[in-house]
N, CA, C and O atoms as a Tinker XYZ file with bonds, in Angstrom:
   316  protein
     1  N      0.843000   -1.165000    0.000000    73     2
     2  CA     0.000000    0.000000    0.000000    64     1     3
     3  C      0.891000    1.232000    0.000000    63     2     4     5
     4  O      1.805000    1.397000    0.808000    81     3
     5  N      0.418000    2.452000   -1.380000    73     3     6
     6  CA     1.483000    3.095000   -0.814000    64     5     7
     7  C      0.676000    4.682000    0.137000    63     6     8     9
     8  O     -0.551000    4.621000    0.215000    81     7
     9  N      1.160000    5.594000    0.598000    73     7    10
    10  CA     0.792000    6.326000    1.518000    64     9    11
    11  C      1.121000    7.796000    0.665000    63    10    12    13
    12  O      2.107000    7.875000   -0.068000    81    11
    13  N      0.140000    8.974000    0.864000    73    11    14
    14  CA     0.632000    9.615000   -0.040000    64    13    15
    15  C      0.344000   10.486000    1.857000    63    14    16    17
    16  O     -0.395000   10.067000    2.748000    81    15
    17  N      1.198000   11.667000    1.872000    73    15    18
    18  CA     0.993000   12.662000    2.830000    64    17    19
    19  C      0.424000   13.517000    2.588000    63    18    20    21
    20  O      0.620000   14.082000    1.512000    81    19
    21  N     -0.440000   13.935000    3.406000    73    19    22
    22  CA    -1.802000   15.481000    3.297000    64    21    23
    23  C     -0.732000   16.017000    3.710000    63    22    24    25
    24  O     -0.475000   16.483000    2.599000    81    23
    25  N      0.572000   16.546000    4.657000    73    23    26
    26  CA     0.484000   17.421000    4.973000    64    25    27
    27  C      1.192000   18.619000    3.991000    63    26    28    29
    28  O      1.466000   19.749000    4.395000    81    27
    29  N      1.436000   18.095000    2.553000    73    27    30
    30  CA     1.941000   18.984000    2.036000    64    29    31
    31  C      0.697000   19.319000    0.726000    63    30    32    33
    32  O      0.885000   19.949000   -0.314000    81    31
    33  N     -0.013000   18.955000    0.993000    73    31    34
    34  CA    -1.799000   19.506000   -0.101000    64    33    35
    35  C     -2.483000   20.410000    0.917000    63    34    36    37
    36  O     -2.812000   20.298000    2.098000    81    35
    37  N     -2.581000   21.543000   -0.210000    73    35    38
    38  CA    -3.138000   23.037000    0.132000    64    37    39
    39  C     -4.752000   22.283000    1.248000    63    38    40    41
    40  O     -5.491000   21.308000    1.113000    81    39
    41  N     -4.650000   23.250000    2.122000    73    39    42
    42  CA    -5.930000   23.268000    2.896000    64    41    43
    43  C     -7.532000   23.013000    2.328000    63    42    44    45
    44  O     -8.600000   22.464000    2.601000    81    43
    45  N     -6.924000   23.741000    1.457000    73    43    46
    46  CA    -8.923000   23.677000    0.514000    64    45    47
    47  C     -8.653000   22.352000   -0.107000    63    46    48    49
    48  O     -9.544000   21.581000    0.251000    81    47
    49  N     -7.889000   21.832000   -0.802000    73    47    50
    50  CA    -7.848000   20.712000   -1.509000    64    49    51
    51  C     -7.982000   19.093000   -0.311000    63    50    52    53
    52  O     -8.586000   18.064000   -0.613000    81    51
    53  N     -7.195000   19.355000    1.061000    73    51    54
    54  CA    -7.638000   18.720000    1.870000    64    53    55
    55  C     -9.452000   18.642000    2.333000    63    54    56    57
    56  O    -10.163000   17.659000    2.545000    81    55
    57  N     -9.825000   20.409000    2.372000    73    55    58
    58  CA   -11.298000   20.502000    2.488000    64    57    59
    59  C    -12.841000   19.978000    1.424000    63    58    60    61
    60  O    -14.048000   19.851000    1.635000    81    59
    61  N    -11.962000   19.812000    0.318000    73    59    62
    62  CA   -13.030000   19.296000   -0.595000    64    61    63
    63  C    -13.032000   18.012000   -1.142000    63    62    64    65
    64  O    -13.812000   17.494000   -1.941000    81    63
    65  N    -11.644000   17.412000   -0.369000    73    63    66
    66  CA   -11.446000   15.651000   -0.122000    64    65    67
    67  C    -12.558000   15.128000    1.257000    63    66    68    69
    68  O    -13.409000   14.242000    1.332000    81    67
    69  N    -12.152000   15.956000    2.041000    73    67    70
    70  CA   -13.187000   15.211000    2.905000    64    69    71
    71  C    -14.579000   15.335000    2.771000    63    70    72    73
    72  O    -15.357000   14.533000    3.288000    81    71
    73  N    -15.053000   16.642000    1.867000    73    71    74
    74  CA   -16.337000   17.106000    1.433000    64    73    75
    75  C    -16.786000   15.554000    0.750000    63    74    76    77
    76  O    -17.621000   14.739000    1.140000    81    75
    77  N    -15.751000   15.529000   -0.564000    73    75    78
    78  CA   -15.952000   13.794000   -1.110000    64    77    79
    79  C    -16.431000   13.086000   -0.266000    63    78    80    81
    80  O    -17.618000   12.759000   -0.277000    81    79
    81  N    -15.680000   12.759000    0.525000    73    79    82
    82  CA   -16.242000   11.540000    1.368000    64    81    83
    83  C    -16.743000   11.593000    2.721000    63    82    84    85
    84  O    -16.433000   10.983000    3.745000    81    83
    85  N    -18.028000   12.927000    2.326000    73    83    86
    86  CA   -19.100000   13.031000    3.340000    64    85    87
    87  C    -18.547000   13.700000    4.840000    63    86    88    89
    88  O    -19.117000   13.871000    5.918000    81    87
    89  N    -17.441000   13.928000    4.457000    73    87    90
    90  CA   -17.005000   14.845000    6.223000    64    89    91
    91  C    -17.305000   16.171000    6.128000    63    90    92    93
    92  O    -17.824000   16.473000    5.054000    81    91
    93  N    -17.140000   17.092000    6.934000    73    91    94
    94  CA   -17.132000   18.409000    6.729000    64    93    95
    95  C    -15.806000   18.707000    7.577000    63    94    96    97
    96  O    -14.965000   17.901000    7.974000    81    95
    97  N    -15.873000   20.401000    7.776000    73    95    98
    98  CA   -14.669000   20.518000    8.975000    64    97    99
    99  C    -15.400000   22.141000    9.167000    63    98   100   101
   100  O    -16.318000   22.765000    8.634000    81    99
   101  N    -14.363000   22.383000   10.289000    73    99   102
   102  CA   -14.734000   23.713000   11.000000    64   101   103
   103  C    -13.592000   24.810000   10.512000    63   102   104   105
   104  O    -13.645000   26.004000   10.806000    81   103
   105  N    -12.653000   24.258000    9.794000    73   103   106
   106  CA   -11.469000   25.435000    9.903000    64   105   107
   107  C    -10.282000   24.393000   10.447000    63   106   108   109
   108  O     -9.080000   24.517000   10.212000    81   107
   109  N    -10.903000   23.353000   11.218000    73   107   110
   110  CA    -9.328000   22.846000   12.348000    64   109   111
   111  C    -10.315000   21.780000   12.418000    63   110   112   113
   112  O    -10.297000   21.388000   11.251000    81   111
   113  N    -11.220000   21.008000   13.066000    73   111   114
   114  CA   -11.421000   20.362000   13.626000    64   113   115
   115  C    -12.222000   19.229000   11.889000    63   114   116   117
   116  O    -12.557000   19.818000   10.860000    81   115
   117  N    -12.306000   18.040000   12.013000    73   115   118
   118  CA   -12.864000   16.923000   10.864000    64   117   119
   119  C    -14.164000   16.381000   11.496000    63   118   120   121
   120  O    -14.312000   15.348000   12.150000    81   119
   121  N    -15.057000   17.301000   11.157000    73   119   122
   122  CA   -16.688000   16.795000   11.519000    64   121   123
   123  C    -17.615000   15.903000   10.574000    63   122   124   125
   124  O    -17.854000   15.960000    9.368000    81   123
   125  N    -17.988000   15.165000   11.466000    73   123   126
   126  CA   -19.008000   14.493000   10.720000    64   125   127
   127  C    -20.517000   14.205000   11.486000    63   126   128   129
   128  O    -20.714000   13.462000   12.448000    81   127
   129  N    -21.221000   14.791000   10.961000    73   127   130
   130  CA   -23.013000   15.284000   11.392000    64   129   131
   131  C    -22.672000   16.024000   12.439000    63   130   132   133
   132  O    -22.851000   15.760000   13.628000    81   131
   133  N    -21.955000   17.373000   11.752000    73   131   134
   134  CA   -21.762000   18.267000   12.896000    64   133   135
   135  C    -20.577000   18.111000   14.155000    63   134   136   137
   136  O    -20.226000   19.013000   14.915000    81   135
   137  N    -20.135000   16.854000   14.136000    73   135   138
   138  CA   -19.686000   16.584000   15.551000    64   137   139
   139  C    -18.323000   16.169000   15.194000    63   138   140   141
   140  O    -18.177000   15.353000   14.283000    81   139
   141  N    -17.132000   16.732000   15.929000    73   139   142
   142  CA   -15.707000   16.224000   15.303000    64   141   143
   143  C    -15.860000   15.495000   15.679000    63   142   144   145
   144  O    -16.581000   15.323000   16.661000    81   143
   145  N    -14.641000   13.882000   14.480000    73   143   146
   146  CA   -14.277000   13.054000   14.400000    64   145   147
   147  C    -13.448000   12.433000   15.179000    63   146   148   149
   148  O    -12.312000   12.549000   14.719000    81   147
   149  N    -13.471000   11.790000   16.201000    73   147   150
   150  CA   -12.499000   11.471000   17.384000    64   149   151
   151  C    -11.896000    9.562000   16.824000    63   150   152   153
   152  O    -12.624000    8.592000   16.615000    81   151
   153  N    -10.351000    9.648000   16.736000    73   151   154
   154  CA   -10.254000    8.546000   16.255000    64   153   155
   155  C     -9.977000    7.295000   17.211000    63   154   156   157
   156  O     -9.161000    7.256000   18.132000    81   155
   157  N    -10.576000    6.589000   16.914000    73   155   158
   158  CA   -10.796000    5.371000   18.104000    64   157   159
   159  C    -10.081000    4.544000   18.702000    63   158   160   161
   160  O    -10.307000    3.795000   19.653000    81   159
   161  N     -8.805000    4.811000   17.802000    73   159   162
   162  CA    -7.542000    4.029000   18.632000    64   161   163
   163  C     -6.741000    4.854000   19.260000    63   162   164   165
   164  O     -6.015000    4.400000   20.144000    81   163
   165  N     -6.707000    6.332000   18.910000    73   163   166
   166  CA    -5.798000    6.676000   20.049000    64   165   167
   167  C     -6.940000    7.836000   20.718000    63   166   168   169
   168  O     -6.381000    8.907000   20.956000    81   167
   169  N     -8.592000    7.816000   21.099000    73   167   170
   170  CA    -9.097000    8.876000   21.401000    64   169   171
   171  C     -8.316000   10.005000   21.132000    63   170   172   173
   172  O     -7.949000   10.663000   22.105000    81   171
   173  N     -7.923000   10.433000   19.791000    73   171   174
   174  CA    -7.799000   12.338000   19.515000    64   173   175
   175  C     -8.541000   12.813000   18.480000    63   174   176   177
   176  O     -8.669000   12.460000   17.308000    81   175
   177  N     -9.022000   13.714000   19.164000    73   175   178
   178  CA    -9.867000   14.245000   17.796000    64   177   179
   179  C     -9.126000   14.930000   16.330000    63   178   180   181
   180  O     -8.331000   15.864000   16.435000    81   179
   181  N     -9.456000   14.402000   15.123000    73   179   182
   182  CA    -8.491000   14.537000   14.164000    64   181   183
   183  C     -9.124000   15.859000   13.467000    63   182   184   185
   184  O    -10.255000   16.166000   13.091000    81   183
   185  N     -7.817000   16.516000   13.473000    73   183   186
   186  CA    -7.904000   18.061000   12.860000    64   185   187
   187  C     -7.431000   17.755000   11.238000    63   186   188   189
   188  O     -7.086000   16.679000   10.750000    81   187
   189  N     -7.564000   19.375000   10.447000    73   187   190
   190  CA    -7.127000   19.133000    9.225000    64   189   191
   191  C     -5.511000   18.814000    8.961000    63   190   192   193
   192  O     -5.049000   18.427000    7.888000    81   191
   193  N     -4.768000   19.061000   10.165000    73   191   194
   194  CA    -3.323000   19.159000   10.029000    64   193   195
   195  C     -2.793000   17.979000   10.190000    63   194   196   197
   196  O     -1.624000   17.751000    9.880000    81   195
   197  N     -3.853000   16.799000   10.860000    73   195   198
   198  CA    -3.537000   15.983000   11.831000    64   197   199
   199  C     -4.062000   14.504000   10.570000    63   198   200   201
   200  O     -3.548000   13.403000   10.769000    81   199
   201  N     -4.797000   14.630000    9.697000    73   199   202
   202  CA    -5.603000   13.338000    9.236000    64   201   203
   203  C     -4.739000   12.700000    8.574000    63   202   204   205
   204  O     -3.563000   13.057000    8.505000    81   203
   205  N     -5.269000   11.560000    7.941000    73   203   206
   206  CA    -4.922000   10.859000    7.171000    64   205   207
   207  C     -6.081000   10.262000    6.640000    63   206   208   209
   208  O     -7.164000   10.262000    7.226000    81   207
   209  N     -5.972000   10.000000    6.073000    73   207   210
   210  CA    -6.965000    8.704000    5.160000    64   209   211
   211  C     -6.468000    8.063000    3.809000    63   210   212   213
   212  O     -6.173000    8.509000    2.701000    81   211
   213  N     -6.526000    6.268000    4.656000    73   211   214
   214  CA    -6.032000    5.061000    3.929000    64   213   215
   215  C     -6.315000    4.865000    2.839000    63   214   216   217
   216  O     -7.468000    4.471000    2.661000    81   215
   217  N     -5.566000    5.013000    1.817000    73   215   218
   218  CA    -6.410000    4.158000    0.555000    64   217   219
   219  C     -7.473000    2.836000    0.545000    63   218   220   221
   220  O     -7.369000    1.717000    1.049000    81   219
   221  N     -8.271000    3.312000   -0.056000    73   219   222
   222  CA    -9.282000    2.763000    0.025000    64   221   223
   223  C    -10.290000    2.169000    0.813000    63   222   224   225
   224  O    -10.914000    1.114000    0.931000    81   223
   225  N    -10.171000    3.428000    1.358000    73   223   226
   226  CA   -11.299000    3.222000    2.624000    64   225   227
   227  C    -11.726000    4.883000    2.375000    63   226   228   229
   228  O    -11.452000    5.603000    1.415000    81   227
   229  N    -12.538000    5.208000    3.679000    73   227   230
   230  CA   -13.680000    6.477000    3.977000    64   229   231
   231  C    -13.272000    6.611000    5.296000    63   230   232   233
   232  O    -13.879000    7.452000    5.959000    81   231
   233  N    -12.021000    5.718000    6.052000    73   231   234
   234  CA   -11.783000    5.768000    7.522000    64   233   235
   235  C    -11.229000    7.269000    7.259000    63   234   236   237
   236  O    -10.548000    7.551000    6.274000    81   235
   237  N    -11.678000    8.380000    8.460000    73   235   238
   238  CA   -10.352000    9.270000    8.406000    64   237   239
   239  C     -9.700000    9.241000   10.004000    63   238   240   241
   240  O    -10.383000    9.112000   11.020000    81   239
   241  N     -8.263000    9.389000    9.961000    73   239   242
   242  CA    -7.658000    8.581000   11.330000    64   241   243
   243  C     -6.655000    9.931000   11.825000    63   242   244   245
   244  O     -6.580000   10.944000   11.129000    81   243
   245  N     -5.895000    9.772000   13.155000    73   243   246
   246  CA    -5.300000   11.090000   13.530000    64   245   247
   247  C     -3.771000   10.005000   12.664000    63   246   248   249
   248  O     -3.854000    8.778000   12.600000    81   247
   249  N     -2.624000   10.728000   12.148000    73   247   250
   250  CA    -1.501000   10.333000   11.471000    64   249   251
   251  C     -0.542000    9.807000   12.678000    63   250   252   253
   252  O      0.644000   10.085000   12.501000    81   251
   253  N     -0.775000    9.262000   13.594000    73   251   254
   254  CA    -0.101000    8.536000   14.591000    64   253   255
   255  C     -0.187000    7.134000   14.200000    63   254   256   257
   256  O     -0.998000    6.364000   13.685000    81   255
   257  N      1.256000    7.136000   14.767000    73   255   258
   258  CA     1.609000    5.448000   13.848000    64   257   259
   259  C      0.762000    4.558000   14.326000    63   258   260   261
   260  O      0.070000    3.825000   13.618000    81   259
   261  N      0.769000    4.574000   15.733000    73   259   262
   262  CA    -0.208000    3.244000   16.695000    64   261   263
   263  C     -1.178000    3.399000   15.961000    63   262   264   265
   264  O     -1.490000    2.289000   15.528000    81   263
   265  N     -2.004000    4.370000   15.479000    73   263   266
   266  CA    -3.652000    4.662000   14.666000    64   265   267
   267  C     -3.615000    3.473000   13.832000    63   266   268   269
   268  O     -4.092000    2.346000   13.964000    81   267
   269  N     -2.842000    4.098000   12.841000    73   267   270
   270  CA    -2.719000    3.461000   11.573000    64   269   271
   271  C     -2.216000    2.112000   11.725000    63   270   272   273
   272  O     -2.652000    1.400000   10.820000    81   271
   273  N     -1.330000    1.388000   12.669000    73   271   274
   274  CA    -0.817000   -0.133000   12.505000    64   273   275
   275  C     -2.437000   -0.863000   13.621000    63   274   276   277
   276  O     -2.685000   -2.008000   13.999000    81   275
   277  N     -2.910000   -0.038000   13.738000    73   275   278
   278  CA    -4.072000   -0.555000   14.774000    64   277   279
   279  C     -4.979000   -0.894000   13.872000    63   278   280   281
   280  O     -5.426000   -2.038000   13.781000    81   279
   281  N     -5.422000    0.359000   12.918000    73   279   282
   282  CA    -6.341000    0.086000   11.949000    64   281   283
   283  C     -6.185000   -1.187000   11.062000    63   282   284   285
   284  O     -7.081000   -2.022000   10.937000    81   283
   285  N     -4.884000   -1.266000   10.415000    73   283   286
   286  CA    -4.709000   -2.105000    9.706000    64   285   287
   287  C     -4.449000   -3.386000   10.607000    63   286   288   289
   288  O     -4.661000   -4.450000   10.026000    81   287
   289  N     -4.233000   -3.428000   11.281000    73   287   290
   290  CA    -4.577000   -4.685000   11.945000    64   289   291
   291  C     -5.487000   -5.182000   12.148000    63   290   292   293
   292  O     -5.703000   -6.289000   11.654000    81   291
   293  N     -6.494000   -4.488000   13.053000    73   291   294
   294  CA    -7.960000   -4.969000   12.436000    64   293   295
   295  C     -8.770000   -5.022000   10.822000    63   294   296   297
   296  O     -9.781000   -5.659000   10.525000    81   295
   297  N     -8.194000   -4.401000   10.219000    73   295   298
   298  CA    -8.612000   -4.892000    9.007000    64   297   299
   299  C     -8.451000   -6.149000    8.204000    63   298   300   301
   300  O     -9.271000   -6.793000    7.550000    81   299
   301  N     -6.852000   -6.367000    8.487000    73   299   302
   302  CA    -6.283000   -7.537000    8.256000    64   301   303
   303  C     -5.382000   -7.168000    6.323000    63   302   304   305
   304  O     -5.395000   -6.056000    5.795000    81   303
   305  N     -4.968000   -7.974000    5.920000    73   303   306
   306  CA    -4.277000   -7.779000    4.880000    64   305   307
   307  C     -5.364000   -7.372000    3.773000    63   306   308   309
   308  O     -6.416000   -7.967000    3.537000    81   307
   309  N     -4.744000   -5.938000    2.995000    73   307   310
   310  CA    -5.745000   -5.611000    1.826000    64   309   311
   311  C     -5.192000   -6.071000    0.659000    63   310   312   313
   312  O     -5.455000   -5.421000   -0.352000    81   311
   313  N     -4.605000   -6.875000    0.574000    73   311   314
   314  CA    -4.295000   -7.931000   -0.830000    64   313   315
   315  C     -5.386000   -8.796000   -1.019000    63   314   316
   316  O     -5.375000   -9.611000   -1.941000    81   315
């Protein structure tokens, strides 16, 4: 899988990726039905500076490694 980094894509272009896939945001914070997105493996709520999102998925996660080897662990191999 390869990983591309948000943190060097302009703000609006981050803002109308998550628009895609049904999130909104406040300026800073990654809402969804109004309510920021708090990510479930490490409880932090994921800002625009802070996300990531896996190929091929709609997960959006805070860019902490534990997040991401957590996620994919429960997912299991995407081959």
């Amino acid at each position: 899988m390869e990983l591309i980094s948000l943190g060097d894509v302009k703000k609006e272009s981050r803002v109308a990726l998550l628009h895609a896939l049904g999130f909104d945001t406040d300026g800073h914070y990654v809402l969804k039905d109004g309510r920021p997105v708090v990510d479930r493996y490490v409880d932090e709520k994921v800002t625009l500076e802070n996300m990531v999102i896996l190929p091929g998925s709609t997960v959006v996660l805070v860019d902490n490694p534990l997040s991401i080897a957590s996620y994919l662990e429960e997912i299991g191999d995407l081959d």
